[in-house]
N, CA, C and O of each residue as an XYZ file, in Angstrom:
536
protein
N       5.511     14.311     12.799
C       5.405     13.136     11.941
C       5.364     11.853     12.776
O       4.759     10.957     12.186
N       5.711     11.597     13.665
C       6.122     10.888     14.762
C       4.649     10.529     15.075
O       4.157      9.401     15.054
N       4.092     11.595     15.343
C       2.638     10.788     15.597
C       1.305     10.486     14.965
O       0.223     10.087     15.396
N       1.763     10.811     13.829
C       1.246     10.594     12.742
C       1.415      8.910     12.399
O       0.493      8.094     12.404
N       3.047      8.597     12.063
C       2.843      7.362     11.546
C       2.430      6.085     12.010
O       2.674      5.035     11.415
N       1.794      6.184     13.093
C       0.604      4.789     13.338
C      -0.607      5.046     12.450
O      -1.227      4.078     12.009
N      -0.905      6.030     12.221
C      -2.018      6.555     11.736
C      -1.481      6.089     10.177
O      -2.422      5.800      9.437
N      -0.181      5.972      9.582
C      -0.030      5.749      7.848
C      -0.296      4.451      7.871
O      -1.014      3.969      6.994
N       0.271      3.628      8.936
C       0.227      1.989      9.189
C      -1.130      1.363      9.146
O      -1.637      0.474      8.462
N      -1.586      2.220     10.219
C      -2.953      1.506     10.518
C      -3.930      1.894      9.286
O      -4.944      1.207      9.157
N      -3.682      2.995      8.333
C      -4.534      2.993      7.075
C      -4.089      1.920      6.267
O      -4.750      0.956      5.882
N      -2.608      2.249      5.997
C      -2.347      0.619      4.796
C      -2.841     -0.380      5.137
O      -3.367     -1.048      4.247
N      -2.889     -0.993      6.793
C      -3.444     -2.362      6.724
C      -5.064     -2.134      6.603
O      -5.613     -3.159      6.200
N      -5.975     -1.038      6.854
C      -6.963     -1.183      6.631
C      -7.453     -1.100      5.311
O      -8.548     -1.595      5.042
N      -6.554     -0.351      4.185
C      -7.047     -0.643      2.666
C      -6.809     -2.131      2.481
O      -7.699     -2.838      2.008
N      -5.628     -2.626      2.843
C      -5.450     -4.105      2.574
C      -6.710     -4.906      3.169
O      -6.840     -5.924      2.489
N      -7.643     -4.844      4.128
C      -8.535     -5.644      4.516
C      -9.654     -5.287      3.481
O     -10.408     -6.078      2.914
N      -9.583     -3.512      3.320
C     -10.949     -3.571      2.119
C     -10.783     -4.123      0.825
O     -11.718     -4.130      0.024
N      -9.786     -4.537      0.586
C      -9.289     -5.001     -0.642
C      -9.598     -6.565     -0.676
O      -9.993     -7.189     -1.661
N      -9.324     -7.103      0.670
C      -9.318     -8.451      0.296
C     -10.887     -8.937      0.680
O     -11.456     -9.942      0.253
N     -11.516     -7.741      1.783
C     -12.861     -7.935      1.135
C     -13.789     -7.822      0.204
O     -14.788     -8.532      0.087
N     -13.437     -6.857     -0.520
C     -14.010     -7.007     -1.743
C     -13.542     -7.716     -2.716
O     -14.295     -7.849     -3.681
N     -12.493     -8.230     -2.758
C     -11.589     -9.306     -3.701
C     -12.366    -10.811     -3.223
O     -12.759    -11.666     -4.016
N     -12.444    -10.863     -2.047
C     -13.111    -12.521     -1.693
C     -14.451    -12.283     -1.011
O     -14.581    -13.416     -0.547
N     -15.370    -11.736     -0.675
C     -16.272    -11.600      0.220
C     -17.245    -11.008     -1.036
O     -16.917    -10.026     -1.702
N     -18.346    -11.678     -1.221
C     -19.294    -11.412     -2.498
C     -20.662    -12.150     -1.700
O     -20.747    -13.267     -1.189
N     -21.941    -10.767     -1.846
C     -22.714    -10.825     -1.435
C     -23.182    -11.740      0.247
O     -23.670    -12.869      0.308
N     -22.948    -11.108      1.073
C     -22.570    -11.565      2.429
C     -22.606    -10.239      3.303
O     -22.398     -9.115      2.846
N     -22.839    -10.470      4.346
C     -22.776     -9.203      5.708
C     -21.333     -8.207      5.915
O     -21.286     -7.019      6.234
N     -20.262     -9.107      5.627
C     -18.990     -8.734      5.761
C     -18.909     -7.813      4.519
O     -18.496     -6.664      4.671
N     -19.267     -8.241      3.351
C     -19.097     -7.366      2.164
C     -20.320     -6.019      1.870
O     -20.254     -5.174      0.977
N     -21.212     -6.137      2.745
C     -22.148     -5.092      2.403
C     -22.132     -4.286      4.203
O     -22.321     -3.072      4.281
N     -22.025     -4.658      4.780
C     -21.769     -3.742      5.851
C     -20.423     -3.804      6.819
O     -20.393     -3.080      7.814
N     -19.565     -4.480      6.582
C     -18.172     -4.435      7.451
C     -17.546     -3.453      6.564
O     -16.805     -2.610      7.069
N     -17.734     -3.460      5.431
C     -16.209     -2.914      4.481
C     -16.978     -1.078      4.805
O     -16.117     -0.199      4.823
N     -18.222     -0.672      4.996
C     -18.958      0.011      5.015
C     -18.262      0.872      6.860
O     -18.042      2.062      7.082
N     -18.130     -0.164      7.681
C     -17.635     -0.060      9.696
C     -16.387      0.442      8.983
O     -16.118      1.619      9.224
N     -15.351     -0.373      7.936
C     -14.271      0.055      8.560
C     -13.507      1.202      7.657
O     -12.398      1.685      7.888
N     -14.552      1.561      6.378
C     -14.094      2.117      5.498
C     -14.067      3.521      6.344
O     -13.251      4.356      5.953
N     -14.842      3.836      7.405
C     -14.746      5.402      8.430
C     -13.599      5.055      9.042
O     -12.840      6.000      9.257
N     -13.229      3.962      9.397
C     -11.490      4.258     10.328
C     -10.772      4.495      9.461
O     -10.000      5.441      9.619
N     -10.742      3.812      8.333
C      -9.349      4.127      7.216
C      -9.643      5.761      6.958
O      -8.631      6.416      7.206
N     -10.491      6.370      6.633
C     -10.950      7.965      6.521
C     -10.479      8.511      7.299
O      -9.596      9.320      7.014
N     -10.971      8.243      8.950
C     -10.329      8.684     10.115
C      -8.918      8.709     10.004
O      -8.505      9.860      9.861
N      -7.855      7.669     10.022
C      -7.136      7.666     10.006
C      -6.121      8.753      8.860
O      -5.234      9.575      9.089
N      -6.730      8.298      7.675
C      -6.272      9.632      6.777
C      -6.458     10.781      7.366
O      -5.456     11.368      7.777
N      -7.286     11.159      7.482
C      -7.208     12.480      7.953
C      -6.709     12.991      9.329
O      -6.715     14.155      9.728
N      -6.254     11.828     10.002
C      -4.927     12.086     11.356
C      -3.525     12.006     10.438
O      -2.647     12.826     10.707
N      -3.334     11.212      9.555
C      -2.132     11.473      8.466
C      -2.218     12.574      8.291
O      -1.579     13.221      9.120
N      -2.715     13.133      7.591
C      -2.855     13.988      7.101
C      -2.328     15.739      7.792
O      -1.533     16.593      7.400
N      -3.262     15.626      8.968
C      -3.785     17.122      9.405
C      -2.812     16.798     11.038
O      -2.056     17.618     11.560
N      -3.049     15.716     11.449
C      -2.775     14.817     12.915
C      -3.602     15.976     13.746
O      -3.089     16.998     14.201
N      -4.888     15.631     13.840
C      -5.991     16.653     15.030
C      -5.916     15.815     16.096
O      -5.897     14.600     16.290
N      -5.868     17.101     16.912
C      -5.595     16.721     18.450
C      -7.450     16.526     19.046
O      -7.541     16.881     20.221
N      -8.323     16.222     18.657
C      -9.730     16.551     18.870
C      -9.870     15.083     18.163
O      -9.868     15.242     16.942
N     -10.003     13.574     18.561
C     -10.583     12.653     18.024
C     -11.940     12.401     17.803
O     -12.452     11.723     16.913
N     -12.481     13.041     18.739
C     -14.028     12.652     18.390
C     -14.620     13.738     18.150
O     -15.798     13.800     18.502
N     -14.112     14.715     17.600
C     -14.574     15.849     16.909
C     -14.279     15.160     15.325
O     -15.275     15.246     14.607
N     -13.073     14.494     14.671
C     -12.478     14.257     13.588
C     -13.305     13.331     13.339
O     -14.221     13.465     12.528
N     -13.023     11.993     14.190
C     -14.798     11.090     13.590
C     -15.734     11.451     13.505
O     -16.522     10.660     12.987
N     -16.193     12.555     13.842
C     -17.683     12.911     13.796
C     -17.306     13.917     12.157
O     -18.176     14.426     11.450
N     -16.382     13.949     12.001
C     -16.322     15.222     10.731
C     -16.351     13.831      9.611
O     -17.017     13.872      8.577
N     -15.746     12.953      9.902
C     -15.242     11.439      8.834
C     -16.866     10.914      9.032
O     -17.234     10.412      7.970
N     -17.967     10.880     10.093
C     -18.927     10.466      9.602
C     -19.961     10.965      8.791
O     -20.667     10.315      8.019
N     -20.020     13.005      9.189
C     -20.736     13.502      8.318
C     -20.327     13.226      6.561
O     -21.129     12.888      5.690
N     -19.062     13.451      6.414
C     -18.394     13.166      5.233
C     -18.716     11.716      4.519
O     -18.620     11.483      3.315
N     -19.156     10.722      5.637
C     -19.622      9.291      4.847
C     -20.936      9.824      4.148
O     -21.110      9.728      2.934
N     -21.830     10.386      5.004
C     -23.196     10.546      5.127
C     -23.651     11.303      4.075
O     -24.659     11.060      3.412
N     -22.594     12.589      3.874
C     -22.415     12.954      2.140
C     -22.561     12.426      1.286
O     -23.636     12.434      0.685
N     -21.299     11.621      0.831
C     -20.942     10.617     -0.069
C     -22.370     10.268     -0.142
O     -22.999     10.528     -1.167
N     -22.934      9.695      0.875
C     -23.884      8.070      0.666
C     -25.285      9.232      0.282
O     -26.209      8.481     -0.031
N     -25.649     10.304      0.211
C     -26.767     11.461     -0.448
C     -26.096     11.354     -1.743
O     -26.567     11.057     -2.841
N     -24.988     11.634     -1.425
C     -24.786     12.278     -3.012
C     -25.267     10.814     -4.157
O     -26.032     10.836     -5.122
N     -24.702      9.981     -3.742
C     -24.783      8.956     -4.505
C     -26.142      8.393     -4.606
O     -26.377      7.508     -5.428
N     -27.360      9.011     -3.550
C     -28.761      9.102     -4.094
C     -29.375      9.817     -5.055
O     -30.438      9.522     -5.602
N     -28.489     11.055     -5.319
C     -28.966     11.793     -6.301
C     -28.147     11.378     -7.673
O     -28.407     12.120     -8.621
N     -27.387     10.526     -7.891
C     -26.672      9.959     -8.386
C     -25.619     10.848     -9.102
O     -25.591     11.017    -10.321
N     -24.628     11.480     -8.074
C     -23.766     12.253     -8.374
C     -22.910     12.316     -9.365
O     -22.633     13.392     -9.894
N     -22.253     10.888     -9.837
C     -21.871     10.294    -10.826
C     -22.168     10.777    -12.060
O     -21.544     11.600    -12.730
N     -23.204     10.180    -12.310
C     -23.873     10.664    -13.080
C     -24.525     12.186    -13.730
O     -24.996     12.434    -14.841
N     -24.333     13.001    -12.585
C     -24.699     14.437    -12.972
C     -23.666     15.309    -13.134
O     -23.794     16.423    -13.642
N     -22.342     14.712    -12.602
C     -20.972     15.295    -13.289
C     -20.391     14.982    -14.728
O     -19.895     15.712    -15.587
N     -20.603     13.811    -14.676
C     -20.597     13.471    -16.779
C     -19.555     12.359    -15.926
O     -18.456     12.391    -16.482
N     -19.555     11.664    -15.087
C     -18.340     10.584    -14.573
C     -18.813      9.504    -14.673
O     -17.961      8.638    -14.475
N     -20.271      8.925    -14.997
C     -20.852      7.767    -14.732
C     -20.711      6.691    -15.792
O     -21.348      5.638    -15.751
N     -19.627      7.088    -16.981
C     -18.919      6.433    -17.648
C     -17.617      5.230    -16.973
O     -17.393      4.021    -17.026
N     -17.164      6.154    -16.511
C     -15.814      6.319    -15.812
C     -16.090      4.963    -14.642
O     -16.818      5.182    -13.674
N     -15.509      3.711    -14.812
C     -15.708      2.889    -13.816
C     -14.986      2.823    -12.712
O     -15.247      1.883    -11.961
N     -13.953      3.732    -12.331
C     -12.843      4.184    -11.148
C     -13.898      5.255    -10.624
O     -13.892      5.324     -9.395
N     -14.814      6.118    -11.259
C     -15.209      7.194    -10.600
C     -16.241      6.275     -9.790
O     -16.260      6.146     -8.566
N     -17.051      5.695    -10.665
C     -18.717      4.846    -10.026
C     -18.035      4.123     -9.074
O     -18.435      4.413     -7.946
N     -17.240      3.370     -9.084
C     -16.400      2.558     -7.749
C     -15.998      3.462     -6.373
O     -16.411      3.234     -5.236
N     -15.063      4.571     -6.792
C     -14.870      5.575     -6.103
C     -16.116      6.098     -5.034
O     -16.193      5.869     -3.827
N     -17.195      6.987     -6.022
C     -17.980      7.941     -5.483
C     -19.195      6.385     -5.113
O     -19.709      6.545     -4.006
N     -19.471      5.612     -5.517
C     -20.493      4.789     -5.312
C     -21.716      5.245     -6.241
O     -21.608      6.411     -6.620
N     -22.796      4.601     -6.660
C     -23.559      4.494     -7.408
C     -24.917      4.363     -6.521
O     -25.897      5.040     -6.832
N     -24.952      3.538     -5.486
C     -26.256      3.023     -4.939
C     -26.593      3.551     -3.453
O     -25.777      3.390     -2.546
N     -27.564      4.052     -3.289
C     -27.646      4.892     -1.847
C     -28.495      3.719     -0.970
O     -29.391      3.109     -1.553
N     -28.147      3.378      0.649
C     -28.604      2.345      0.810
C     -29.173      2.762      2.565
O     -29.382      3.885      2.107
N     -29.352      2.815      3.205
C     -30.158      3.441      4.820
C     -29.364      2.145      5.191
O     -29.649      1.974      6.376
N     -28.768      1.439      4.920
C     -28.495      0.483      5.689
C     -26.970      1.135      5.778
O     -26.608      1.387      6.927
N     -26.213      1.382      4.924
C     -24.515      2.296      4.872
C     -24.860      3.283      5.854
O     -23.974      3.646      6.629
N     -26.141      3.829      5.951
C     -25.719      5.190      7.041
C     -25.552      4.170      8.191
O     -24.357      3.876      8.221
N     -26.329      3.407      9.291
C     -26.461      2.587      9.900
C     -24.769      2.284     10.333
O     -24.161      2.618     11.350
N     -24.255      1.431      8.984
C     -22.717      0.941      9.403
C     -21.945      1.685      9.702
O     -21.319      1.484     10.743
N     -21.731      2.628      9.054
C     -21.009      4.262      9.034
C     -21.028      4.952     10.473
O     -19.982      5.329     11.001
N     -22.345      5.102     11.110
C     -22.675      5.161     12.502
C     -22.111      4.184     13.022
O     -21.100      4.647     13.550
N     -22.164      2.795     13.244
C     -20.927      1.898     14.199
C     -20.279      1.859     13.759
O     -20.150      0.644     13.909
N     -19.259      2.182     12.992
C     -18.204      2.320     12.409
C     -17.481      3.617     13.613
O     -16.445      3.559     14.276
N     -18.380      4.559     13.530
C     -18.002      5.674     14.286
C     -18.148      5.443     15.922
O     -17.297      5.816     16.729
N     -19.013      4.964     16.164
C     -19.078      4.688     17.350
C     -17.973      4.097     18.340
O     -17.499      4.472     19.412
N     -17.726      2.725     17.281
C     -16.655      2.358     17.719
C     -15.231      2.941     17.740
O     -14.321      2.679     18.527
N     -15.243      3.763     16.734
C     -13.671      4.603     16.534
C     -13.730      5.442     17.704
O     -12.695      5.645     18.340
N     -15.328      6.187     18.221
C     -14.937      7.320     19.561
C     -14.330      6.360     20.493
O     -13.257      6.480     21.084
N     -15.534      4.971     20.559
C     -14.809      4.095     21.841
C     -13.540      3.900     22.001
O     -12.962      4.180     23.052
N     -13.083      3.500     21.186
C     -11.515      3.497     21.131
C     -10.688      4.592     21.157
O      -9.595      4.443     21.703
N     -10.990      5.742     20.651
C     -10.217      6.350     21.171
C      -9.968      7.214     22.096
O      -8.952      7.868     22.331
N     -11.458      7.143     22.847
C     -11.646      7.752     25.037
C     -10.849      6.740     25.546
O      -9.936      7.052     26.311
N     -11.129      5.020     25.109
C     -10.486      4.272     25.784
C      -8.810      4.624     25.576
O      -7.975      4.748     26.472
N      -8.692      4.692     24.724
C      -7.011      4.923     24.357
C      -6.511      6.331     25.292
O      -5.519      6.279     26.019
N      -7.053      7.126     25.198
C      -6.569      8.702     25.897
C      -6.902      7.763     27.202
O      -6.010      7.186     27.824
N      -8.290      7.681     27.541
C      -7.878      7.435     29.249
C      -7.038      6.847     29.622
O      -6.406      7.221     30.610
N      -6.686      5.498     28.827
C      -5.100      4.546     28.827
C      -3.714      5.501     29.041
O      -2.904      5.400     29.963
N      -3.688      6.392     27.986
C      -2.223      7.209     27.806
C      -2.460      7.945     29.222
O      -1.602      7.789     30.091
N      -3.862      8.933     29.549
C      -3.461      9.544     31.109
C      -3.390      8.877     31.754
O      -2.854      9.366     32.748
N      -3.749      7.287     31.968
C      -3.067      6.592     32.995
C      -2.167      6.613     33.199
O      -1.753      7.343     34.100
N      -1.410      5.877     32.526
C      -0.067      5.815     32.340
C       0.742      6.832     32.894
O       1.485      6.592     33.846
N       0.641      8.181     32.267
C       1.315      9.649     32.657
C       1.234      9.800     33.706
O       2.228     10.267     34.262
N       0.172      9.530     34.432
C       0.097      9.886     36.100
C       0.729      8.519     36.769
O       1.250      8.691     37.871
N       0.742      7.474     36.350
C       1.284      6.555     36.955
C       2.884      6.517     37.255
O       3.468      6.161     38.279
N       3.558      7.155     35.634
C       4.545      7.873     35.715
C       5.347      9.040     36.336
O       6.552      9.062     36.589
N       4.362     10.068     36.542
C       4.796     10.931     37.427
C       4.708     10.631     38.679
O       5.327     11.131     39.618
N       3.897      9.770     38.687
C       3.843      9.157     40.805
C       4.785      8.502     40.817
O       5.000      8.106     41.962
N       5.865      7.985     39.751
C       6.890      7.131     40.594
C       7.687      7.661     40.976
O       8.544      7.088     41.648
């Protein structure tokens, strides 16, 4: 659990940013492709809550196919072919509009999560060896 809970932290503050972007950020770059970058770390991150995989850039790459889903399904308008497209928590939820520009963000979204986290492991084996050399 221990190493898990950066991973509960760093999701709450990232729903709190999608929240207050979509609460204040209306029609703009930040609201159609940032909330899109960071909505794969908050995923990522759930699913290190969750499971805590020792394989990070195996797990982002599983959190991007899983965007890439979503964003098909919601071309065929998934919503809608389950009987949910009533339901305005589901259409919010699953999304409604399929866009080539979301796969795009979703991809740097991911990109950046591997970067960070080779940079982060090579950081921690620093450290460890720096430690054992003293």
């Amino acid at each position: 659990m221990k190493k898990r809970f950066p991973y509960i932290i760093i999701l709450i503050l990232l729903i709190v940013v999608e929240v207050i972007i979509a609460l204040t950020q209306h029609h703009n770059w930040l609201r159609y492709y940032g909330g899109d970058v960071i909505v794969v770390w908050a995923v990522y991150c759930l699913v290190q809550a969750v499971i805590g995989g020792k394989k990070p850039v195996i797990t982002h790459i599983g959190v991007l196919l899983f965007a890439f889903l979503v964003e098909f399904l919601q071309y065929i308008h998934i919503v809608d072919i389950i009987g949910l497209g009533d339901i305005e928590f589901f259409r919010i939820l699953i999304g409604t509009s399929f866009a080539v520009e979301d796969l795009y963000s979703y991809a740097l979204g991911t990109a950046i999560g591997v970067a960070g986290s080779l940079i982060y492991n090579k950081m921690k084996k620093s450290d460890l060896n720096a430690k054992t050399n003293e």
